[in-house]
N, C-alpha and C positions, 0 to 999 in steps of 0.2 A: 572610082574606089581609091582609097586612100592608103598607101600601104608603108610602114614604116618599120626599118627592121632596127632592132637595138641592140646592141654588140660592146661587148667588153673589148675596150683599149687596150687593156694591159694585157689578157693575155693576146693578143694580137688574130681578134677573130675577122678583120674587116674585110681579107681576102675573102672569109668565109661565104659573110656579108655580101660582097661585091659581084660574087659566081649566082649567088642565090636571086641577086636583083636582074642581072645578065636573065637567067632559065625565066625570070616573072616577065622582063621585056618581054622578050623574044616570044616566049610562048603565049603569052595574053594582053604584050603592047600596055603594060601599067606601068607606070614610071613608081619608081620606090625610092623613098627618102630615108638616111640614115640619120639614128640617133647616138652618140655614144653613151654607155651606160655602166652599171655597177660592175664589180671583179663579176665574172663568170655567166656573165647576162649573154643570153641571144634569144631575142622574143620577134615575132611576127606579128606584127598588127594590121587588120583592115579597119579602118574606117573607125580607129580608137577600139575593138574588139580583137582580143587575144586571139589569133589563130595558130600559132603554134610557140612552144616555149620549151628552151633547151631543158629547164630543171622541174617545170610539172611532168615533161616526158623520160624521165630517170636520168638525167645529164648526159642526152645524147644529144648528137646533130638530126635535123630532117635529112630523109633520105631523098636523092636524084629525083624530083616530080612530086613530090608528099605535100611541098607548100603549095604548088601550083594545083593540083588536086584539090584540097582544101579551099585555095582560092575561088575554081571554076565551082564548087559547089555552091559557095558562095551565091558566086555571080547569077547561076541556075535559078537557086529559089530568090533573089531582088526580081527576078523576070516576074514570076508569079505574082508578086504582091501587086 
């Protein structure tokens, strides 16, 4: 799976970024590449599909375990197909 997070430089979200790709290692062993992006961007992508995005979700952050969640769901149903 292919997972890339996209983060606003300027306001300086890459720690954000950086803890989020840390809990995706650790917990599910996926290497996650960063892209920098527009003022106020922090989007999750798997595999070029939107998994979670700071501003469809009212401009908040994902919560401790929400992306990885998301992710294992994910991964769950590729099994099935």
């Amino acid at each position: 799976m292919d997972i890339t997070i996209v983060y606003c430089r300027t306001c300086n979200y890459m720690p954000m970024a950086a803890a989020l790709a840390r809990e995706i290692k650790e917990t599910l062993g996926l290497a996650v590449k960063y892209e920098a992006g527009r003022s106020g961007i922090f989007d999750v992508t798997a595999d070029g599909e939107m998994v979670f995005s700071k501003r469809a979700e009212g401009d908040r952050f994902p919560k401790k375990g929400e992306v990885v969640a998301l992710l294992k769901s994910r991964m769950e149903k590729g099994k099935g197909q």
